[in-house]
N, C-alpha and C positions, 0 to 999 in steps of 0.2 A: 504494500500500500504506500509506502513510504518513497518507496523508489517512482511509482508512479505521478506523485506529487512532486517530487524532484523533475521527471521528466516533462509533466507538463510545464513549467517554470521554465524549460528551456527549449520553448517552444515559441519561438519569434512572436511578436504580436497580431501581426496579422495571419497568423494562421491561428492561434487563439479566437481571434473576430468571426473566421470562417468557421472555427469547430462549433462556436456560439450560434452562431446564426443555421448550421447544416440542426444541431439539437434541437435549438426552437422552433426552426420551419416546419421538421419531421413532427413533431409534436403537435403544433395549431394546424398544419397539412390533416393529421390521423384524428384529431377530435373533432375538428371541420368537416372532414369527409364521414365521420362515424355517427356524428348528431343527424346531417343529411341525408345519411343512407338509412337509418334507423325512422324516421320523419317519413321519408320514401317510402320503404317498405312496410309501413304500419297503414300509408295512408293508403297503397295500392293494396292490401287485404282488404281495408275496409270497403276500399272501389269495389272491387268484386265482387266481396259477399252481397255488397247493398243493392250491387245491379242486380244480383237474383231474381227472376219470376216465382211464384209458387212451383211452377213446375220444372223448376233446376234450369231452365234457359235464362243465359245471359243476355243482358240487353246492352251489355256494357260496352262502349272501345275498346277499355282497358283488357280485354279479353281475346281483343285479335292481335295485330302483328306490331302495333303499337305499343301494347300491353309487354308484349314479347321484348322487345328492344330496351322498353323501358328497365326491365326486367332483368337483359343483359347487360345493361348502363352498371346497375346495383350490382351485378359479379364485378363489372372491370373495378367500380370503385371499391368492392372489398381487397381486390391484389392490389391496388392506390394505398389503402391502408398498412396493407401489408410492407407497401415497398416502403412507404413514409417511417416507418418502423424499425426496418432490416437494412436499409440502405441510408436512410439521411442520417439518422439520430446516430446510426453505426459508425459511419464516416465521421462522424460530428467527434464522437468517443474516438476514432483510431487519429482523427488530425489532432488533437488533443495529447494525446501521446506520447510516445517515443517515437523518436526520430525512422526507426528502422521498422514501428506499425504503420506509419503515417502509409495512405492509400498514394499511386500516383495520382497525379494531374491529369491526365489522361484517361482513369480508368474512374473518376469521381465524376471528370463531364461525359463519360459513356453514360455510366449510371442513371445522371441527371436529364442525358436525352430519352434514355431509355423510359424514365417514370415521365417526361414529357410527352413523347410518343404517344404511351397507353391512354394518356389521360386524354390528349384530343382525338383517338377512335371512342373511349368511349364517351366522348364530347359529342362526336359526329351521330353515335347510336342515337345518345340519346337524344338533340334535335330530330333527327329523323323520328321516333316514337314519336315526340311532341307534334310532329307537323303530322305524321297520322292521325293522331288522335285528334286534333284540333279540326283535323280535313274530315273527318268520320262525325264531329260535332255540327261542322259548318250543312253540312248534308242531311242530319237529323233537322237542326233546325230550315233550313231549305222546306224541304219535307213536311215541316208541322203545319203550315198552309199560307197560304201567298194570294192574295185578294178574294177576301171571300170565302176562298175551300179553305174548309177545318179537318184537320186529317183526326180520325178518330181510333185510330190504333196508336194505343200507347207506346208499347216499342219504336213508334219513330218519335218521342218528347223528349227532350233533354232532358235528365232526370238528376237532380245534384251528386249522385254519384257520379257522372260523369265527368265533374269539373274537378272530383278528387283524381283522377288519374289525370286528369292533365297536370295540377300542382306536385304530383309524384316524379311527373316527366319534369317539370321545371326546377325541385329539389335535386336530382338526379344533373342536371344540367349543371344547378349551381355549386354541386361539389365538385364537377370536374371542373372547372372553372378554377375552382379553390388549388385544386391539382396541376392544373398550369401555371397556376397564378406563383405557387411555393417553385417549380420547377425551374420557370424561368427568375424568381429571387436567385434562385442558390446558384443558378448557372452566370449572371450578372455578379454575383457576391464572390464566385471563383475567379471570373475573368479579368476580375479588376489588377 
């Protein structure tokens, strides 16, 4: 322990700044993305169940291929968490170090492209969910009746569970956002 303490002390100042900043990013990056993805996924069950019929037919968006992406968005952001965890806060702790754990330079902006990368496919998933879902909305309401005709079949009404899986798509958006937002900090915080 001792020795450790020693060696961080001999660890230039600016790579100090950088182990601070790789710690805290990974850290507000994985609570960021873990409130959001938790928020998400509570609100997309509740979508679902709500869109229920008596008779188990979904009337829901959130049940087609929107529902799906959105759904995929929630896996990439749980490996976001992951990497936020295993790679930034990691790194954070090895620059911190001794000299001879210190990560290269090279292999810390792989990293950092890397958990950039993931974060805008699943950026990309998840707009595309959203504009399904939004497109599958705008069509229901179409549909509910337009000078005069009143559609009487409830499955085409907007039903407020609907509008919960869209806020599921746009949770889902805003953590990967959070995941770019931390990716490109720490890759700006390296370069300098």
């Amino acid at each position: 322990m001792i020795r450790n303490l020693i060696a961080r002390d001999d660890a230039p100042p600016n790579i100090q700044q950088i182990a601070k900043s790789f710690r805290l990013t990974g850290w507000i990056s994985f609570w960021t993305q873990l409130v959001l993805t938790v928020v998400s996924g509570i609100t997309l069950i509740f979508a679902v169940a709500a869109g229920r019929t008596p008779t188990g037919v979904s009337t829901n968006p959130g049940t087609g291929v929107g529902g799906l992406l959105t759904i995929v968005g929630i896996g990439i952001l749980v490996f976001n968490m992951y990497w936020a965890l295993t790679r930034y806060v990691v790194v954070g702790r090895r620059l911190a170090g001794s000299k001879s754990d210190r990560p290269k330079k090279s292999e810390t902006i792989q990293s950092i492209r890397l958990g950039l990368m993931v974060s805008l496919v699943g950026m990309l998933l998840a707009i595309l969910g959203a504009e399904t879902i939004v497109g599958l909305l705008v069509g229901k309401a179409l549909s509910q009746g337009i000078g005069g005709f009143v559609n009487t079949d409830p499955s085409r009404f907007i039903q407020p569970a609907d509008t919960f899986v869209v806020q599921a798509s746009i949770n889902v958006i805003l953590a990967q956002f959070a995941g770019i937002v931390s990716a490109l900090w720490l890759l700006n915080r390296i370069s300098r």
